[in-house]
KOLKOL-776983 format. One record per atom (N, C-alpha, C): x, y, z; residue in one letter. Coordinates in steps of 0.001 Angstrom, whole numbers, plus 500000, padded with zeros to 6 digits. Each point is the difference from the previous one (the first is absolute). Layout:
<recs>
XYZA ...
</recs>
This chain:
<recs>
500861498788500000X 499139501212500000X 500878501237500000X 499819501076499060X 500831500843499869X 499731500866501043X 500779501008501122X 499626501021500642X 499612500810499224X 498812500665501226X 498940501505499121X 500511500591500786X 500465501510499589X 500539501009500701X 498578501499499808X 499857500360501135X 499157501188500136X 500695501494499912X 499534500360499476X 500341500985499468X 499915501691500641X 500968500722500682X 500213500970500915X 499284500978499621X 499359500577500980X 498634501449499488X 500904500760500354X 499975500573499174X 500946501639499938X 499607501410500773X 498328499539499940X 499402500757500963X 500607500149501748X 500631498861500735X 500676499913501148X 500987500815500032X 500782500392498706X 501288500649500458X 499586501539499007X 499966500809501358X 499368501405499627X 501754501005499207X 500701499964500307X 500950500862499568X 501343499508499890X 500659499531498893X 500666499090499525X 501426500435500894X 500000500896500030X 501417500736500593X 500510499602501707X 498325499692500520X 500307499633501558X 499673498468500055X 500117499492498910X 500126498584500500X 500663499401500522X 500138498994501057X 500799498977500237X 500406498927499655X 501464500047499087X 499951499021499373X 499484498191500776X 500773500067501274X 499396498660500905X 498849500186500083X 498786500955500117X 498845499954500652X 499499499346498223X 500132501091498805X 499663499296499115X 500171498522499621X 501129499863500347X 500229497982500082X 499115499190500333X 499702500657501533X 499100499312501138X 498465499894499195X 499711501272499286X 498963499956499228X 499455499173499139X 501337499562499156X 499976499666498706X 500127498507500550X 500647499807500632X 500261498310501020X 498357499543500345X 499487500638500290X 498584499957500778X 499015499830499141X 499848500417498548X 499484499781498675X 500336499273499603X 501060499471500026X 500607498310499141X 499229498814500341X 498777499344499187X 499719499172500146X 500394498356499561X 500895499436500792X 500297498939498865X 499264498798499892X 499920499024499353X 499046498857499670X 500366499219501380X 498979499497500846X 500201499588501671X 499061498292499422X 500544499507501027X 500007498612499726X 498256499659499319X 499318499333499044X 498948500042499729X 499744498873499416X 498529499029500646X 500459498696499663X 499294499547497879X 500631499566499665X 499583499612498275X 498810498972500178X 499136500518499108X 499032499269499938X 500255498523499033X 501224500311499387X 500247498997499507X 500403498488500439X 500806500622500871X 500885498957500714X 499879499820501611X 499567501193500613X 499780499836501225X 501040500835501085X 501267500154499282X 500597500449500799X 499794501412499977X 501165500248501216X 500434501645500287X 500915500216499179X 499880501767499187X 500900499688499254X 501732500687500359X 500570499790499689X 501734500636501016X 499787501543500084X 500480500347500890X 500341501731500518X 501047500362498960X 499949501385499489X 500715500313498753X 501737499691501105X 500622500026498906X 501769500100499773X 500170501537501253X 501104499630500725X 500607501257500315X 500074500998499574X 500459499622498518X 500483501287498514X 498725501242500412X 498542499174500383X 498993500867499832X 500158501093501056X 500768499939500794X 499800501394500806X 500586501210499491X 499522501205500200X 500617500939499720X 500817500467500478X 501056500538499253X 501308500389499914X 499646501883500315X 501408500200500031X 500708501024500057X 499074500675498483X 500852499626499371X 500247500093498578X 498499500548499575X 499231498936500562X 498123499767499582X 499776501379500855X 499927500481501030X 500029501180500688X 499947501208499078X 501717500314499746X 500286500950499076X 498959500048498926X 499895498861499306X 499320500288498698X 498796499924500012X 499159500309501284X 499067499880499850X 499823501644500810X 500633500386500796X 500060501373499795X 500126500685498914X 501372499866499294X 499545500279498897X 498945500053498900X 499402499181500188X 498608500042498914X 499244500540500487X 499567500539501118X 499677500961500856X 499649501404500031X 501461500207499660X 500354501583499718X 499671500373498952X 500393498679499039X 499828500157498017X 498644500043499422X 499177499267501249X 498915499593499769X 499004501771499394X 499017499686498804X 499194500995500013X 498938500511501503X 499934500762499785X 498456500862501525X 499420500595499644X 499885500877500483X 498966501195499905X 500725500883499664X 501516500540500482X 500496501130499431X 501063499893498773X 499771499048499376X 500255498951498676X 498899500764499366X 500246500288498549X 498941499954499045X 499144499119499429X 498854500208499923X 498628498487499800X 500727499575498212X 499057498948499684X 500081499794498674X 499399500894499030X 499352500687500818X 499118501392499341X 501234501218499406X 501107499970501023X 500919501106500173X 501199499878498421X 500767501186499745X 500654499792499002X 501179501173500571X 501130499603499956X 501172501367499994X 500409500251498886X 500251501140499265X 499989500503498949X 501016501243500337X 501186499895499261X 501208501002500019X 498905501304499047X 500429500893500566X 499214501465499311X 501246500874499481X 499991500185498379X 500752501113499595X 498795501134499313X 500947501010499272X 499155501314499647X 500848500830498998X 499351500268498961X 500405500491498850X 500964501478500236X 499349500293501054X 500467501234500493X 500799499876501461X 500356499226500270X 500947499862500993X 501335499273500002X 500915500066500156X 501560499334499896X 499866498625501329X 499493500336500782X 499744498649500934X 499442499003500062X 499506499166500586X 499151499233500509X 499629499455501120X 499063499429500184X 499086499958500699X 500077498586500905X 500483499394501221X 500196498664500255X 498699499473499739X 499474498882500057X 499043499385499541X 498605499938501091X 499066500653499283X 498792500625500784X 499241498555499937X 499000500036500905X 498963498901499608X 498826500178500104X 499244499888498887X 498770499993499430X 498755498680500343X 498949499922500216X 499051499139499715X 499548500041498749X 500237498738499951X 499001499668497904X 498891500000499918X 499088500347501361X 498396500901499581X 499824501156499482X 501217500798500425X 500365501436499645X 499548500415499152X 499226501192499836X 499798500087498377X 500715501311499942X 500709500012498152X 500769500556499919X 500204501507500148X 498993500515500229X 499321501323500913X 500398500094500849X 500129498914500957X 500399499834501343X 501284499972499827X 500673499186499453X 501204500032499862X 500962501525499866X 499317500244498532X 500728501589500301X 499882500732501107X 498894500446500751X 500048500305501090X 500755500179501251X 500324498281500142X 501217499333500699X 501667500885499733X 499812499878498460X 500792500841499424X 500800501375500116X 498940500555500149X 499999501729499814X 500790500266500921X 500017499735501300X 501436500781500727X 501162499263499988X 500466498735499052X 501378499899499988X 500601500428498450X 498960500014499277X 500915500636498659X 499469501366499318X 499212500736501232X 500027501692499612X 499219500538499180X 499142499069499972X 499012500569498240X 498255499703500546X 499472500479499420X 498303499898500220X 499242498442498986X 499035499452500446X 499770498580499367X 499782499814498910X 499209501259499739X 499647500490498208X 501347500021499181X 500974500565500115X 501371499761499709X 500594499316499780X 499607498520500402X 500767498950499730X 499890498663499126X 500487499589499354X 500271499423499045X 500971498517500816X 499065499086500211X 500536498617501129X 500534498831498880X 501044499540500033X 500922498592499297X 500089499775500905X 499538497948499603X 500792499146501077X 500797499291499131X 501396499899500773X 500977499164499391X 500316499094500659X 500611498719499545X 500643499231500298X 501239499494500535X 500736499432501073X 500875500152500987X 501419500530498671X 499805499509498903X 501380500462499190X 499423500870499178X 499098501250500151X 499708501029499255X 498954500208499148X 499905498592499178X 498886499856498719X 498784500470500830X 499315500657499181X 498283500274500255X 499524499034499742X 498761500096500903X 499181498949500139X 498577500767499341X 499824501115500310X 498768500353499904X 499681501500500205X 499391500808499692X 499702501150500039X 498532500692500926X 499898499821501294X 499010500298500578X 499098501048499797X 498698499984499118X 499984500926499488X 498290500254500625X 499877498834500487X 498337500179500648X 500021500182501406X 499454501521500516X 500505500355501254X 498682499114500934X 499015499019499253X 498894499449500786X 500168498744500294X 500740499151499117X 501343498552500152X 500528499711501385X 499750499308500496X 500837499356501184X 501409499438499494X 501204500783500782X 500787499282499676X 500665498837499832X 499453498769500802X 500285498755499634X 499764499497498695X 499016501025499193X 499755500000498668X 501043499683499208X 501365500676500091X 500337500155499043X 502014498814500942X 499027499317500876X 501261498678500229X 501034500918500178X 500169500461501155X 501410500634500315X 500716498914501457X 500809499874499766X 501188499724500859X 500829500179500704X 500213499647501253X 501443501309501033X 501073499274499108X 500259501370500195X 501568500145498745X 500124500679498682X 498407500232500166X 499495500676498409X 500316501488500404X 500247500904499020X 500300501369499908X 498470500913499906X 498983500884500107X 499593500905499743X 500667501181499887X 500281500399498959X 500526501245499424X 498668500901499430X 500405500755500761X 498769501948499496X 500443500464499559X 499020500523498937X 500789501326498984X 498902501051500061X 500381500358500478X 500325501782500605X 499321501158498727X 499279500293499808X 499286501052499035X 499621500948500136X 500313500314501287X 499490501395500489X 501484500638499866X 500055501146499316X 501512500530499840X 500007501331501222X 499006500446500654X 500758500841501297X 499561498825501459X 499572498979500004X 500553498888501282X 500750500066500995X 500465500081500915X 500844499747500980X 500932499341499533X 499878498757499056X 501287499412499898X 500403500506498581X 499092500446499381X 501026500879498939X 500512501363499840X 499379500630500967X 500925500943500286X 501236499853500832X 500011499297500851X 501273499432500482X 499568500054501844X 499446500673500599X 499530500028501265X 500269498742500730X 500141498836499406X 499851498612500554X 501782499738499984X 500419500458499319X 501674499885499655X 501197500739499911X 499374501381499665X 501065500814499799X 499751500926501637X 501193499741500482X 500266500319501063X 500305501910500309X 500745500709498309X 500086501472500312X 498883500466499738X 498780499553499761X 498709500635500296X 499455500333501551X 500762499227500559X 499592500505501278X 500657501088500503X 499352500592500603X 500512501712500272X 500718499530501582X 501303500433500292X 501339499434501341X 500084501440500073X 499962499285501524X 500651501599500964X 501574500481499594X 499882500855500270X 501714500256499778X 500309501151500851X 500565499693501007X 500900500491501187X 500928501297499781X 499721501192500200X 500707501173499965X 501139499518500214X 501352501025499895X 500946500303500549X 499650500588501745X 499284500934499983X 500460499975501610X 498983499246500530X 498996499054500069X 499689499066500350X 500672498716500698X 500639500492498518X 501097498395500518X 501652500482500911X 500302500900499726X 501095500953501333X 499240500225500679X 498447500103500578X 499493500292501062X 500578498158500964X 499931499077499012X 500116498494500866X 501012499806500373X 499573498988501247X 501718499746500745X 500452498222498931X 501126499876500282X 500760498881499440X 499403499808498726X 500187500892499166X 500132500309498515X 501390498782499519X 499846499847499011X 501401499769498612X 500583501706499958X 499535500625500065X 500752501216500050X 500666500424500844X 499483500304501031X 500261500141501841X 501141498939500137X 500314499353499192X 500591498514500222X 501173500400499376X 499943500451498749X 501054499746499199X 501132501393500703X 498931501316500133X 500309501250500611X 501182500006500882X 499272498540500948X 501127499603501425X 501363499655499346X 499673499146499319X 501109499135499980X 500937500768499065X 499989501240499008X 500828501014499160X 500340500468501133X 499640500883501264X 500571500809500864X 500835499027500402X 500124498687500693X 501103499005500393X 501033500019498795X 499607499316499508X 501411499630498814X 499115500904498319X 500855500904499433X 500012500856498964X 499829499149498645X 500822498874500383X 500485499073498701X 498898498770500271X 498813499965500884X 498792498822500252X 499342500078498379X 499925498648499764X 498772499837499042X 498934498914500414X 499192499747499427X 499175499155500215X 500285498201499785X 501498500270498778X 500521498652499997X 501028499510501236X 500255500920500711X 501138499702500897X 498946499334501368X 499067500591500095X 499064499839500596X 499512498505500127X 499497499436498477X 499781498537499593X 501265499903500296X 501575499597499927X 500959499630499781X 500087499703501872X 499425500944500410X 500421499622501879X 498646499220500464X 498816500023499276X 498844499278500481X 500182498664500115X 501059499650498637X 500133498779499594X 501345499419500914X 500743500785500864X 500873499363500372X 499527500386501300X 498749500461500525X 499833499554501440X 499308498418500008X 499590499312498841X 499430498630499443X 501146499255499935X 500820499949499720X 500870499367499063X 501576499428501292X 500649499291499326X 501549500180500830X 499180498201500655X 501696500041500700X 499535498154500746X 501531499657500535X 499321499776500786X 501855499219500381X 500957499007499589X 500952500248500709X 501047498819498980X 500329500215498733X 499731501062499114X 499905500155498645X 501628501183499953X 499792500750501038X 501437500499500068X 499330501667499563X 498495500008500046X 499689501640499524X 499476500118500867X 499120500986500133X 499294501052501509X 498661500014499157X 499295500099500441X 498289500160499628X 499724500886498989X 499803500324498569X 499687500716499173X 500793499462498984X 500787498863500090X 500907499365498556X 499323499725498979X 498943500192499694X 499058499865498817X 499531501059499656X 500356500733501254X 498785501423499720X 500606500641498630X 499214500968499148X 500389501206499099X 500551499126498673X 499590498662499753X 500599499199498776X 499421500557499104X 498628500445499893X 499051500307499126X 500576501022499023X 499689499742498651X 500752501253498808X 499605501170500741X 499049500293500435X 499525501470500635X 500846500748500769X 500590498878500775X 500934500773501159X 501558500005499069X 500207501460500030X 501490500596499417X 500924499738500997X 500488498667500180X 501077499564500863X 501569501000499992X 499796499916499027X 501090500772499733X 500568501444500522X 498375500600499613X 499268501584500643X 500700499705501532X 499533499092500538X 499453499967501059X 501721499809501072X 500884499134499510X 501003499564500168X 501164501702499513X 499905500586499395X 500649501024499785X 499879500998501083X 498901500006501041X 500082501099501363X 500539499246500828X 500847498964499994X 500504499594501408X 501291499444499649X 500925500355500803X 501709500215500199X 500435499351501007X 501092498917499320X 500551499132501451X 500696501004501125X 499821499508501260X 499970500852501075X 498974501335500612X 498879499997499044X 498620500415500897X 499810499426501384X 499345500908499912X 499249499333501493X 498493499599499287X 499485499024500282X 498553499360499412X 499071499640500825X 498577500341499919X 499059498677500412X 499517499082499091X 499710498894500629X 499496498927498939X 498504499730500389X 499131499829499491X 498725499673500086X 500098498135499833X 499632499494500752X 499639498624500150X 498482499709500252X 499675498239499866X 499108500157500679X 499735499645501859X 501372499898500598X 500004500369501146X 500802501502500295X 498962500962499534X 500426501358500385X 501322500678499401X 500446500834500638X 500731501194499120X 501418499392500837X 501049499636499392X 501281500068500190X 500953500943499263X 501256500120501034X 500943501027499238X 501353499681500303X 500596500631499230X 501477499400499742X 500591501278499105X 501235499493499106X 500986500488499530X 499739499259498362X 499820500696499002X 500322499268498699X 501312499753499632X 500172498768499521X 501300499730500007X 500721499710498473X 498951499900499258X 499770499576498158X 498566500220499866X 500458500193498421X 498635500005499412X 500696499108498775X 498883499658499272X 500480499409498508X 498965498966499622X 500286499754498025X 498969499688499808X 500529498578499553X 499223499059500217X 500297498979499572X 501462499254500436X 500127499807501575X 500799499612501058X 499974498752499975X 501152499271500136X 500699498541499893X 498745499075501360X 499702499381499455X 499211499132501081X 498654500746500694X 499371501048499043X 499131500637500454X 499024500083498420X 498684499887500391X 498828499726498556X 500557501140499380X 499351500392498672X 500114500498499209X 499666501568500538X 500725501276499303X 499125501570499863X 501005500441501253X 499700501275501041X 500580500813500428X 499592499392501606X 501362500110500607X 500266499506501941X 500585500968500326X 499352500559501335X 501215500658500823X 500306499237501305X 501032499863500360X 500687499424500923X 500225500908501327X 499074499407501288X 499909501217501446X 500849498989500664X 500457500595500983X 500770499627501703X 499171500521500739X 499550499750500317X 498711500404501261X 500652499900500916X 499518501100501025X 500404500386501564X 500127498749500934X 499130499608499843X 499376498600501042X 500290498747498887X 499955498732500921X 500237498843499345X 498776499351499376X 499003500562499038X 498816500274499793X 500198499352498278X 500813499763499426X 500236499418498918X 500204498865499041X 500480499580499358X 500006498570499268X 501253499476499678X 500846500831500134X 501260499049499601X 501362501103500689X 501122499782499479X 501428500715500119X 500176501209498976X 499211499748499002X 500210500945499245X 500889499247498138X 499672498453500284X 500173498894498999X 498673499455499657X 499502499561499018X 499138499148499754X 500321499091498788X 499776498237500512X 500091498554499584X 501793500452499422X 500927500414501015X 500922500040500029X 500615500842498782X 499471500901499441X 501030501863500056X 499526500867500901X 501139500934500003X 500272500836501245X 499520501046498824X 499356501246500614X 499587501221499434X 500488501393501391X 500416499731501284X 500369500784500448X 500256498970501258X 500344500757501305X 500496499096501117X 499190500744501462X 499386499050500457X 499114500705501041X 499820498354500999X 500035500251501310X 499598498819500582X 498654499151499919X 500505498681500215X 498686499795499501X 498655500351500625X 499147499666499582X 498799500657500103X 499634501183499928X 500765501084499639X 500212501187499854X 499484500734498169X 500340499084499459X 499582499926498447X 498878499813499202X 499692500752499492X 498996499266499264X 499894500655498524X 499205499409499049X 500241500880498588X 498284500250499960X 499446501315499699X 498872500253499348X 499913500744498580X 498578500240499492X 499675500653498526X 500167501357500923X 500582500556498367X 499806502373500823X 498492500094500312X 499218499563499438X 498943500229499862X 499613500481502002X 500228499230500823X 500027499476501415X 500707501043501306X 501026500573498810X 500866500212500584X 500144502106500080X 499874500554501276X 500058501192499762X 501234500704500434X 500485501330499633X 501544500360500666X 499718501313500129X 501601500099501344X 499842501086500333X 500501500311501653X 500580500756500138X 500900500245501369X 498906499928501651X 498734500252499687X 498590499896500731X 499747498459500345X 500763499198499921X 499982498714499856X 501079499673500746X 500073499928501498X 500896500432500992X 499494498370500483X 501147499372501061X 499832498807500263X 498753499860501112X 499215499005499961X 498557500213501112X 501105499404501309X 499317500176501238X 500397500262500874X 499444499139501338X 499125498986499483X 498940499568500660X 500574498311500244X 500952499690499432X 501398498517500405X 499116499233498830X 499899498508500499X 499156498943498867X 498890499677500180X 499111500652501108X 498632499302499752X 499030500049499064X 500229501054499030X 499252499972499228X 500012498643498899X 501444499434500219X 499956499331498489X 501283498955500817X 499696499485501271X 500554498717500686X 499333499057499707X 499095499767499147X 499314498830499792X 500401499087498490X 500841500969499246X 500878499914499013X 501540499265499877X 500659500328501250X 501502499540500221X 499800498422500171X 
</recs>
């Protein structure tokens, strides 16, 4: 006797998301009816209790959740329902796929219509096409139910648009400089605090020679840098064609006094080299600091050449970009706590 299995009401499990997968088991375990001993009228006997095999698994669980979830409902479309991708003669977009009932009549339909492709119902001119383009048919009776004319999800309705001042042919639906944008005075915007202006303002009164690339060039090397590599935090910084390494490397003179921007804070030292394209150092422009404190990466060698002589930990090489100069750049005074977590 083959087992009959009963079949799980979907109605029990109200919201698919808070189910339990064990409680659903327990469910689905509890519905399993299998063929229980039953005597043959033929022969007389009882007939055997199914095979072990028959219990449900793991496996049987899953996939029966699954069919579950996959399963059609109520917020599934009926057999009545159709999704239909929507384009428009007069629009560059489209439309993800709306869904229609095939009682609809095509009156109704346009209707449906009118506020996603911008035009009035009289206006429109309805093709249904087929999932690879071909027309199927030309909807031309607005009293027709659309199942009339056998449409399919996946099928295209494309409108053509005949009204030439429309919403979507004048552009209202698309062209974006039709809309009338505020636009912010000049002293409006100097009336605000933390401007791009107010910003840039600051940072010209600090350094004369600031641009906005030196700026990216130190953003990127408070990110950047790693240990063991034999550089200081910003060794990547300012690679970008934008940043004029070069520019940037021409305001600073071995034996400055410097700060360096890291991304553990502002260190300072003594420049000791600059140069571009240094023996055992990546490609483009390095300057080489001795920092005050033992706050650094190497001796002032890296993967064994020497570029100047400083004890170790005292060394390190960064991009100019990082790097600012200038006699105001006096040794800090405060011993190693700031940057004892480094040595």
């Amino acid at each position: 006797m083959s087992p009959s299995v009963a079949v799980v009401d979907r109605d029990e499990v109200d919201e698919v998301d808070e189910v339990d997968p064990e409680a659903l088991s327990q469910s689905i375990r509890s519905k399993l009816t299998f063929g229980k001993a039953s005597t043959s009228k033929s022969c007389g006997r009882a007939a055997p209790a199914p095979a072990p095999t028959d219990v449900l698994t793991h496996k049987d669980t899953i996939d029966a959740l699954k069919a579950y979830v996959t399963a059609p409902s109520s917020q599934n479309e009926s057999e009545s329902s159709v999704r239909l991708l929507v384009t428009s003669s007069a629009l560059k977009s489209s439309f993800m796929e709306i869904l229609f009932n095939k009682h609809m009549t095509i009156a109704a339909v346009k209707e449906k219509l009118m506020s996603h492709v911008g035009t009035s119902s009289s206006s429109m001119l309805l093709t249904l096409k087929d999932n690879r383009g071909n027309a199927v048919s030309d909807l031309l009776d607005d009293g027709r139910k659309l199942g009339f004319y056998s449409p399919m999800s996946g099928y295209v309705l494309h409108v053509v648009d005949s009204d030439g001042s429309s919403l979507a042919n004048t552009g209202w639906l698309e062209d974006v400089s039709k809309v009338e944008k505020y636009v912010m005075s000049d002293a409006d915007y100097d009336a605000r605090e933390d401007t791009y202006r107010k910003f840039k303002d600051a940072r010209l009164r600090e350094d004369p020679t600031w641009t906005l690339q030196k700026e990216i060039a130190k953003n990127k090397a408070m990110m950047g840098g790693g240990r063991g590599s034999g550089l200081d935090a910003g060794k990547e910084a300012g690679t970008s064609e934008e940043v004029d390494q070069e520019v940037l490397a021409s305001h600073i003179k071995a034996g400055q006094r410097c700060e360096v921007q890291t991304s553990q804070g502002a260190k300072r030292g003594v420049v000791r080299v600059v140069g571009q394209d240094l023996a055992g150092l990546p490609g483009g422009w390095f300057v080489g600091v001795e920092y005050d404190e033992p706050v650094g990466r190497n001796d002032g060698s890296v993967k064994g050449v020497r570029h100047f002589e400083c004890a170790d930990g005292y060394g390190a090489f960064v991009r100019p970009g990082v790097v600012s100069v200038g006699e105001e750049y006096v040794a800090f005074d405060d011993g190693l706590s700031d940057f004892s977590d480094e040595i």
